[in-house]
C-alpha positions in Angstrom: 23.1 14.4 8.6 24.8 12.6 5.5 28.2 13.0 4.6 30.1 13.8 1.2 30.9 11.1 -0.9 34.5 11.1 -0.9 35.8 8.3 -4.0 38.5 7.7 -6.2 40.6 10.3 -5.6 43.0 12.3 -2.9 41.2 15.1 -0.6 39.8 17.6 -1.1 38.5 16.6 2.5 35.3 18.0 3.5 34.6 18.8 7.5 32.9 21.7 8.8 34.7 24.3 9.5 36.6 23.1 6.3 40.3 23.7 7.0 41.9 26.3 4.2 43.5 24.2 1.5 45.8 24.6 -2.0 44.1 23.5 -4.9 47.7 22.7 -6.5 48.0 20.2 -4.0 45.2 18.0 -4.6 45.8 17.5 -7.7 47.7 14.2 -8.1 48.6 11.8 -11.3 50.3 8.3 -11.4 50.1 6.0 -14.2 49.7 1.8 -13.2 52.1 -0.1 -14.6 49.6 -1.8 -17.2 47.6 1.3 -17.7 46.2 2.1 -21.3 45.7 5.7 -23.0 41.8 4.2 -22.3 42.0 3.4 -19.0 43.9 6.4 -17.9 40.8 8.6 -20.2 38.4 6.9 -18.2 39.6 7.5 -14.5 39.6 11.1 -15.7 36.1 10.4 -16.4 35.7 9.0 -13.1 37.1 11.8 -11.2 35.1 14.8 -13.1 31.9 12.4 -12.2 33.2 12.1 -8.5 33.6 16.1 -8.2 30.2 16.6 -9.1 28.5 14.0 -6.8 30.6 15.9 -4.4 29.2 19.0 -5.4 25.9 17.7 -4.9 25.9 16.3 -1.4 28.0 19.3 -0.1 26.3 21.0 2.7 27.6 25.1 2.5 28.1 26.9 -0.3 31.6 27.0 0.3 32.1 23.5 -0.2 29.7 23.7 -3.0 32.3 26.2 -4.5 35.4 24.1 -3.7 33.9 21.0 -5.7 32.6 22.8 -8.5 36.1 24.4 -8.8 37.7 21.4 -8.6 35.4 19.9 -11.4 36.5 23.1 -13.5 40.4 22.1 -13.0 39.9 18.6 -13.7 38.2 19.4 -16.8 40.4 22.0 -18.3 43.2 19.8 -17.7 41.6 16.3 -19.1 41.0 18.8 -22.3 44.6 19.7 -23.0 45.7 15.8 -22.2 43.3 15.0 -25.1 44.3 17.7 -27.2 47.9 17.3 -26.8 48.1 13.3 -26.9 44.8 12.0 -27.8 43.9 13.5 -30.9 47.0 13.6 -32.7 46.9 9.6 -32.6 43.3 9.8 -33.5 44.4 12.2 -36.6 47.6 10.1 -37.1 46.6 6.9 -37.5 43.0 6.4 -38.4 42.6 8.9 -41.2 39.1 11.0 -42.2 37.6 9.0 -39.1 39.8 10.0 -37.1 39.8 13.2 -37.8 36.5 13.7 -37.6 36.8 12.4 -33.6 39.3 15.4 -33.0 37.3 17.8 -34.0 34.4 16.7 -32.6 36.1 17.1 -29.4 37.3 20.2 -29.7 33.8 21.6 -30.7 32.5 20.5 -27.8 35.7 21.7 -25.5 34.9 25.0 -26.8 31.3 25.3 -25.5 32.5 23.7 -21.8 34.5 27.1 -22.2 31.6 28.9 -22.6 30.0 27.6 -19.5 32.9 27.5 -17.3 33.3 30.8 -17.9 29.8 31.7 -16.9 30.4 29.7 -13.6 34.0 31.5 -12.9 31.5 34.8 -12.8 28.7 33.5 -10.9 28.2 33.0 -7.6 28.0 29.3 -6.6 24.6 31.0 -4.3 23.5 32.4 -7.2 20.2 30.8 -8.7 21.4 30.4 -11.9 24.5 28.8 -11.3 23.0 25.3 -10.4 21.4 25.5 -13.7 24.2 26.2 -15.8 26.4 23.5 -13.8 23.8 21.0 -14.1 23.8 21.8 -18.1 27.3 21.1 -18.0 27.4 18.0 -16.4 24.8 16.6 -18.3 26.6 17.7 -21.7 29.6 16.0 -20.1 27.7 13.0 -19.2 27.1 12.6 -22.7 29.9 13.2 -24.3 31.9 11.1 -22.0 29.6 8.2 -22.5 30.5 8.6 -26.7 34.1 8.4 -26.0 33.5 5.1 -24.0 31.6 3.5 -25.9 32.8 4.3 -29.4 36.4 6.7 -29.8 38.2 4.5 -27.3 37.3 0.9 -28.5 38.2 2.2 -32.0 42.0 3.5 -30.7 42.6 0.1 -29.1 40.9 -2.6 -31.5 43.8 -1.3 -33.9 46.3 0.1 -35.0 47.6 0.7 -31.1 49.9 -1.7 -29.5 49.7 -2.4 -25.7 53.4 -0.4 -25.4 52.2 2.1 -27.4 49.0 2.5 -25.2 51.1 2.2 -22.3 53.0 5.1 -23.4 50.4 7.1 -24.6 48.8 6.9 -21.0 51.7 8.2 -18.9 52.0 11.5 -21.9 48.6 12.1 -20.6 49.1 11.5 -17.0 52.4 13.9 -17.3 50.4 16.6 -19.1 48.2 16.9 -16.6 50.4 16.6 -13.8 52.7 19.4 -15.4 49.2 21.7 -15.8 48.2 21.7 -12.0 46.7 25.0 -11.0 49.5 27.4 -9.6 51.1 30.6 -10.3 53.7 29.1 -12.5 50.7 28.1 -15.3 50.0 31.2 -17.5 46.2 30.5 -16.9 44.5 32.1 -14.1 41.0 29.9 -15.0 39.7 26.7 -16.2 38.8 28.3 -18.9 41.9 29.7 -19.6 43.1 26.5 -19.9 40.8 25.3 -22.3 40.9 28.0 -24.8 44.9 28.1 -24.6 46.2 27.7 -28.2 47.8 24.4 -28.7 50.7 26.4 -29.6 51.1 27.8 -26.4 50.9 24.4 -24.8 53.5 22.9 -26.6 55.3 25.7 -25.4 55.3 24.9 -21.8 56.6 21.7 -22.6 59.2 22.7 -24.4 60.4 25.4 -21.7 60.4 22.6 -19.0 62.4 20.2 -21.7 65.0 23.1 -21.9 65.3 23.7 -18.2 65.7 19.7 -17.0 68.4 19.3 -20.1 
């Protein structure tokens, strides 16, 4: 009987009878030393892929459930990383281009909300969840393969210093980390997440700025 693939990132681990877990703690962010705002987008990349190659050799519905939560998480927090410290560079620094990139992302962040929140009410057994996950992935697929092969290179050809990169990659390694799923976070969902106001993002940050001062 073949086993999950298990890659690229810490457990979830997954044995039968799979041992209760916290989603909060499997969620884990460090930034290499000579990590780029490109490389650190791409291992996201990696991740969300990983989750759903999980998804699709689990055995039980239960695991089935676990992965595609997992993907949901991973998703909704890539999305606020980018919307807090990728697009404003984008915006910033490479003009109607660059705006144009932003908003293209955000367009298609608002219909992953639209599916997640379809899969947050359906039943992983349900017949048409598989379909509407499968949709997903396939948009994602897509859209991640864009970023690669186009947004990216443009953000480090120029404009972007290595430092800068550098620095840009641990914002959106501590965004993320700071947006793990737990009762702290005013979002209860993924999709939550996703449709947050930027506003309201900012002030998260600016709440946890306040309380280390």
């Amino acid at each position: 009987m073949p086993k999950p693939r298990l890659t690229a990132f810490p457990p979830l681990k997954i044995h039968r009878p799979l041992a209760p877990f916290s989603l909060a703690r499997t969620f884990k962010t460090t930034t290499p030393p000579q990590a780029t705002i490109s490389s650190a987008v791409k291992a996201d990349h990696g991740e969300i892929k990983d989750c759903y190659a999980n998804f699709l050799e689990a055995l039980s519905f239960d695991d089935k459930k676990q992965w595609a939560t997992r993907l949901a998480w991973e998703l909704a927090r890539h999305s606020a990383g980018e919307r807090l410290v990728l697009y404003p560079v984008f915006e910033d620094y490479y003009g109607a281009e660059g705006k144009a990139i932003a908003e293209r992302g955000r367009s298609y962040y608002k219909m992953y909300k639209d599916h997640l929140r379809t899969l947050e009410t359906t039943n992983v057994s349900n017949s048409s969840f598989r379909p509407t996950f499968d949709e997903l992935m396939a948009s994602l697929l897509e859209r991640m393969e864009e970023k690669e092969q186009r947004d990216l290179p443009l953000l480090e050809a120029i404009r972007v210093e290595p430092a800068m990169s550098h620095s840009l990659a641990q914002s959106f390694q501590q965004t993320k980390s700071v947006l793990t799923p737990s009762g702290k976070l005013p979002f209860e969902t993924p999709s939550a997440l996703i449709d947050a106001p930027i506003d309201t993002l900012l002030g998260i940050f600016q709440k946890i700025r306040s309380r280390a001062a």
